[in-house]
N, C-alpha and C positions, 0 to 999 in steps of 0.2 A: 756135623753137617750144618753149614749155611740156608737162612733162611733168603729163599729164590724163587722164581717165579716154576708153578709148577711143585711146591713143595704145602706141604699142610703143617702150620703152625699153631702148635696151643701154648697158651700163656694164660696166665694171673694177671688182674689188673686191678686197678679203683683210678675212677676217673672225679677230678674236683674242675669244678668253673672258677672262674678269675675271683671267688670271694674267699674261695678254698671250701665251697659246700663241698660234701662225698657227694655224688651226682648216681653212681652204680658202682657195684664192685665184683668178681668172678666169687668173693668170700661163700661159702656155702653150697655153691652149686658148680663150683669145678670149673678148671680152665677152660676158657672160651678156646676154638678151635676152628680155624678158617682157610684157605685154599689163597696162598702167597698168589699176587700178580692178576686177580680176577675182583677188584672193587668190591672185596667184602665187607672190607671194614674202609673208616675215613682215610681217606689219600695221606693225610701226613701221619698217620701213624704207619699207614702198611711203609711210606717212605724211610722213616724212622727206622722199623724191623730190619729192612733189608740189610742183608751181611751178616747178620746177628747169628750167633749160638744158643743153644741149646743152656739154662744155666745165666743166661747173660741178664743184667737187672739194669734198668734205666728208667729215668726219668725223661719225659716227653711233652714238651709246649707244644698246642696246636694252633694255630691261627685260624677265625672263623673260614676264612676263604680256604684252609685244605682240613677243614672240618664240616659242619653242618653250611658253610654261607651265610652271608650279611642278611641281618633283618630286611626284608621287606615290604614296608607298611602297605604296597598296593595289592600284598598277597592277602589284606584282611580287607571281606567283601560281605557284604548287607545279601542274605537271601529272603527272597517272600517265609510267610510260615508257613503260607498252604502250600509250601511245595514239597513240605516233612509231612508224614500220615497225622492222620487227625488224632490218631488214640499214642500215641507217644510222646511223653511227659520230657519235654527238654529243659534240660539244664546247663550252667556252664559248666565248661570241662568237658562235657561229652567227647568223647575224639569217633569220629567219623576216617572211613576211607571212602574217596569220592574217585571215580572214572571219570575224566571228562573228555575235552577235543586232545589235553596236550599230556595226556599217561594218569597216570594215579595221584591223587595228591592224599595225605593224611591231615586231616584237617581237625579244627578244636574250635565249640563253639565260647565264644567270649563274652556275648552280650545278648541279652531278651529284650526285644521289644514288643510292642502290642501287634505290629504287622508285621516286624522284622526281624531275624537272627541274624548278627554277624559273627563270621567264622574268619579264624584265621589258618593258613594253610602253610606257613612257615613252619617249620620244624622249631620243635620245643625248645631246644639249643643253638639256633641260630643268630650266629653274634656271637657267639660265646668262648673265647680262649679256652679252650682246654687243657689241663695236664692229668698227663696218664701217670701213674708207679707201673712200671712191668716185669715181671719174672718170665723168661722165656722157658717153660718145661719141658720142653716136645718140638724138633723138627724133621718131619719126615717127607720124604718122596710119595707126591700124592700117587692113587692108584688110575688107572686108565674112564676108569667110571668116571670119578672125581672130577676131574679133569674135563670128561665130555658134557659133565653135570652143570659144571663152574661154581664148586664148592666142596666143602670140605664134609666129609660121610661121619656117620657116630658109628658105634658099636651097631650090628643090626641090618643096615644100608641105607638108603637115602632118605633121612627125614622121619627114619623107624620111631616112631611110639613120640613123634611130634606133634600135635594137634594143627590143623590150619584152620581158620575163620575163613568163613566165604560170607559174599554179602548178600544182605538178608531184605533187599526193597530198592525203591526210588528212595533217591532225596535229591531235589533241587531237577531233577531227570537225570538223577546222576547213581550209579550204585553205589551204596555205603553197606558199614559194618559196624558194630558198636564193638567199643574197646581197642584194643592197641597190640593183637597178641603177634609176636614173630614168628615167622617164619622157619625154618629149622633150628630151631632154640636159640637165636640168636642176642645178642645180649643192648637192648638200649641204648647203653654209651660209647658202642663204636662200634655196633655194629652199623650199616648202612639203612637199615628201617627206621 
């Protein structure tokens, strides 16, 4: 069976950036598994899949534009500090999920200053060529749930024994969350979180 739009593919992967770091890999926690044709994973790999077999192993370049997107230096922006609660101890690295006017953004604090935190809102991989290894394991005809769901189901049904963070305050008048956990187990480096 071809992978197509409407069909649930899992595969093995390790993804390296343009130095050849390992960046993530499926190694340990079992093929990742996503719903062909629904923006689950980066544009140029679902591209790449398409047609593909069950069985099929390839190697995949991504270009930042059908991967994460070009750096944006004016997506890193100075916030007051009193606009974080007073009793939370900030540091860099924090990643934040903030709501604002234009959707969600995942944000990463970069720098402290005495009145200011700047945070960048860029994705951690942005800029970044990508290449995937992939072993394609598994493609099947998603189910009608799936489908209305716009994702791929585990053993159990949608999102069974997944945890989700919700956000826990203000920040900036903005809702955030600490930490970075996905969404139905989804994986890092290609998945779309």
């Amino acid at each position: 069976m071809k992978v197509a739009k409407d069909h649930v593919v899992s595969f093995d992967y390790q993804v390296r950036n343009s130095r050849a770091e390992l960046l993530d890999s499926s190694e340990g926690s079992g093929p990742m598994a996503y719903l062909h044709g629904y923006a689950s994973i980066i544009p140029g790999l679902e591209k790449a899949l398409e047609g593909r077999l069950a069985g099929d192993i390839l190697d995949v370049v991504v270009a930042p534009e059908d991967a994460y997107g070009p750096r944006d230096e004016r997506r890193k922006v100075e916030v007051p500090r009193s606009a974080f609660p007073a009793d939370l101890e900030i540091r860099p690295g924090m990643r934040f999920h903030a709501s604002g006017p234009h959707g969600t953004d995942h944000v990463v604090v970069v720098a402290i200053g005495a009145d200011q935190i700047t945070v960048d809102a860029n994705h951690p991989l942005a800029g970044e060529t990508l290449t995937f290894a992939v072993t394609i394991r598994d493609v099947r005809p998603a189910t009608g749930e799936e489908i209305s769901h716009g994702h791929a189901h585990r053993a159990g049904g949608c999102c069974g024994g997944h945890g989700h963070k919700h956000g826990d305050g203000e920040c900036c008048g903005e809702n955030h969350e600490h930490g970075d956990g996905e969404c139905c187990g989804g994986h890092g480096g290609c998945g779309r979180h």
